[in-house]
N, C-alpha and C positions, 0 to 999 in steps of 0.2 A: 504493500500500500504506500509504504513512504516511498520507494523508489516511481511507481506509478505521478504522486504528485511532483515530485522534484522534474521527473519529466515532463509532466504536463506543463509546469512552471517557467519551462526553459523556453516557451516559444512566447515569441513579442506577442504576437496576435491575441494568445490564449491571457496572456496578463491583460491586454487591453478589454476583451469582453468581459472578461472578470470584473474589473472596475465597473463597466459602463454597469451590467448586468447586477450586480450587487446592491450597487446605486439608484437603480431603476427598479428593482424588488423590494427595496424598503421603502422607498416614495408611495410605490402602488399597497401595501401593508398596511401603513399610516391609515392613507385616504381610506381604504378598502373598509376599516374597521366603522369610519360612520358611514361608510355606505351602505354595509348593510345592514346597520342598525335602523337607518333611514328605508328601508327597504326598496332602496333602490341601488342595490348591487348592480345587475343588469348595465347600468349604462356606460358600464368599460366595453362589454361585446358590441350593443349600439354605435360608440362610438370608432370604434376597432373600424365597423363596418365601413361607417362613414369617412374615416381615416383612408382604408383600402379605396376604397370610391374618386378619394382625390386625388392618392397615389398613381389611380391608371389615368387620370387627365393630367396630372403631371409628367408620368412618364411619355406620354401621347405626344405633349407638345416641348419634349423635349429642355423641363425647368427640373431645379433640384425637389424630389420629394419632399424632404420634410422638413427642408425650409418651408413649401408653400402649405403643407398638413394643416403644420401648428395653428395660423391664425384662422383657416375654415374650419377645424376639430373644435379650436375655442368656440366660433360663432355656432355651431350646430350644438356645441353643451349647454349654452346659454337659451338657446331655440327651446329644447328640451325642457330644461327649466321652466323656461316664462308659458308654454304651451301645458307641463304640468300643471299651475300655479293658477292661470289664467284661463283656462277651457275645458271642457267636457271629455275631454281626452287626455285619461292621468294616464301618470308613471308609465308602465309596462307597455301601455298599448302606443304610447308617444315614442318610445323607444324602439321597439317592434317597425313603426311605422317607416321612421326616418331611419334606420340603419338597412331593411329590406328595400327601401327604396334607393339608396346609396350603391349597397352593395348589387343592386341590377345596374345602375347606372354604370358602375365600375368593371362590370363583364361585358357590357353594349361596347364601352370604349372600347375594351381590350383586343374583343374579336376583329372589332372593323380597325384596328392598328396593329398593336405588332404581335397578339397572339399573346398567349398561355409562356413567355418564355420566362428562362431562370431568373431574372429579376423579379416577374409576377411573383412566381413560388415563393422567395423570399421573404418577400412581405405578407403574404398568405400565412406561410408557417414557420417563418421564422428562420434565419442564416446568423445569427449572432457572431458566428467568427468570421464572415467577412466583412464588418465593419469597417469602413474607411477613416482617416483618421479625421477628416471632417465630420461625422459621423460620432465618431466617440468624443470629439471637442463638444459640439450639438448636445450631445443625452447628459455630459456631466454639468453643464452650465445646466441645462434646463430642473437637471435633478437636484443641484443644491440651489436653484430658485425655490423650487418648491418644498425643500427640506427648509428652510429660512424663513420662508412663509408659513409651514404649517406649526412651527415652533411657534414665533410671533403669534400667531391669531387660534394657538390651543384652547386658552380659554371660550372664547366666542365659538369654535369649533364644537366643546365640548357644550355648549349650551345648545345650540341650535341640532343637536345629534339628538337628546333627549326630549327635550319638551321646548319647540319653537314657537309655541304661545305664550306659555310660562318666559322663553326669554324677549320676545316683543314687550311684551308687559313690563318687564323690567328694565327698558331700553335699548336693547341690544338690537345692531341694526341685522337682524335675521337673515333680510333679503341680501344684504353686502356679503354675509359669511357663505350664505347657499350656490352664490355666483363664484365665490372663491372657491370654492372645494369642489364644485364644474370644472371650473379655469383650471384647477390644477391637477383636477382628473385628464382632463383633454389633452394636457400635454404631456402627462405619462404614459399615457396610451400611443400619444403619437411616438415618442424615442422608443417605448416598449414593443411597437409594433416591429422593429427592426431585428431585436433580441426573441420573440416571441411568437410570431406571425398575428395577421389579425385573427386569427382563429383558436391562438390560446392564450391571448395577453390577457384575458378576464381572469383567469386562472389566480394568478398576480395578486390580483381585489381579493378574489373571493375565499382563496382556501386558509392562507394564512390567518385573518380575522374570524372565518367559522370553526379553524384549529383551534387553536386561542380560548373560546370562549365556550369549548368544552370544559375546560379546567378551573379557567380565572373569571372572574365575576365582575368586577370594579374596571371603569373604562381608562385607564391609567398603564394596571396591570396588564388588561387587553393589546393595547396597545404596543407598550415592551414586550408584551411574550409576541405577536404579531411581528415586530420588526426584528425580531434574534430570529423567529422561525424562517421567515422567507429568506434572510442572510443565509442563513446554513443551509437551505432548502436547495438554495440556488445554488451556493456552492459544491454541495455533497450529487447535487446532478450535473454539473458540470463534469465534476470528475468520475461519475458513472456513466458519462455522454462519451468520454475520452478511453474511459477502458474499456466500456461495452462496445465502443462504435455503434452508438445509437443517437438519433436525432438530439439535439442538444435541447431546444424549446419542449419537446415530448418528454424527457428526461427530468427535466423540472418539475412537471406538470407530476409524473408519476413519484415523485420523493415527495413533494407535496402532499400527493394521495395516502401515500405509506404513514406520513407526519399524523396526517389525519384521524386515519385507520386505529394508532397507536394513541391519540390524548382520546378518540371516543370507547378506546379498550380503558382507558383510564377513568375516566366519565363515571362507566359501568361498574366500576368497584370502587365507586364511592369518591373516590378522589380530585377535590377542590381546595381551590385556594383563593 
């Protein structure tokens, strides 16, 4: 095993996804935990979709992905939002709507341009070792944006997580914090989509925060067991991605599953904290 890592350690590439990828597991961890307290987990995948969607008209007309992702990923979380908030058409079915409709738009383009090729795949399901190092500049900037922001504005995070009537009332500007933790969903999704494909960057959100809080109770706790989980999560499939020669994005997903499997075997015999 030690020889395994020292190996895997010795190539630039595999250092550099490692960063990026570690960095972009604990952002999505964070957010993940009020997401689904909020019960709207879901709009990592919606957004994945919509993400993929601008990537094939990005890549169609020849501009950088995810330079252009980021600010239509922002406007479409935001969309989401004010369409929950605002209209007859909540949560699930608003997300549903706008990601299935994205993600057709984003197979129209593909076919009538350049086809199904190995860039598509990529970002479908994820290439995290071929990041570029524009690329890996790109997800660490945007990752400790949102690691800085989500520190700064915990408090108000955790208010509007629990009861965002009880924190209106009390003056908290609710709608500012529910736009932010959009905004900063959107662009985890967007850098994550590169490491993860748009087809398992939900994973991200969702498993570390529903691991979590088989055991720990208090949103605090949740939280830190959520961000050590997906750390290790990520790393311990990375390097079963390298000895297995298996998908690296799939590999995640399944140590994920395992992490899982083992805090609701703990759940079951009682075991909380």
């Amino acid at each position: 095993m030690i020889e395994l890592i020292a190996e895997l350690f010795s190539y630039d590439f595999i250092i550099r996804a490692m960063v990026v990828g570690i960095l972009v597991s604990l952002c999505a961890a964070l957010l993940g935990v009020t997401l689904v307290l909020k019960r709207y987990s879901m709009i990592g995948d919606g957004l994945s979709h919509v993400g993929f969607g601008t990537l094939a008209v990005a890549m169609s007309l020849n501009l950088a992905p995810l330079e252009v992702s980021i600010p239509v990923v922002l406007l479409a979380a935001f969309l989401l939002l004010r369409i929950s908030e605002n209209s007859r058409i909540r949560g699930d079915a608003a997300i549903a709507l706008i990601s299935s409709s994205s993600l057709a738009a984003g197979v129209i383009v593909i076919s009538m341009t350049t086809g199904m090729n190995a860039d598509v795949c990529n970002y479908m399901f994820g290439a995290i070792l071929a990041l570029s190092r524009s690329d890996v500049y790109l997800s660490v900037a945007v990752a400790v944006v949102v690691l800085i922001l989500y520190v700064l504005s915990y408090k108000g995070i955790f208010a509007v997580t629990f009861d965002e009537s009880f924190a209106r009332a009390t003056g908290v500007n609710a709608s500012l914090y529910n736009m932010l933790i959009a905004g900063l969903t959107a662009m985890v999704i967007v850098v994550g989509m590169r490491m993860m494909g748009a087809m398992l960057i939900s994973s991200l959100i969702i498993f570390p925060a529903l691991t979590s809080m088989r055991v720990f109770s208090s949103f605090r706790s949740v939280v830190i067991c959520s961000g050590i989980l997906s750390v290790v999560c990520f790393a311990a499939g990375m390097v079963a991605s390298f000895g297995l020669s298996t998908p690296a994005g799939a590999s995640v997903v399944m140590v994920n599953l395992i992490a899982f499997c083992a805090f609701f075997a703990a759940e079951k015999a009682g075991i909380r904290a």
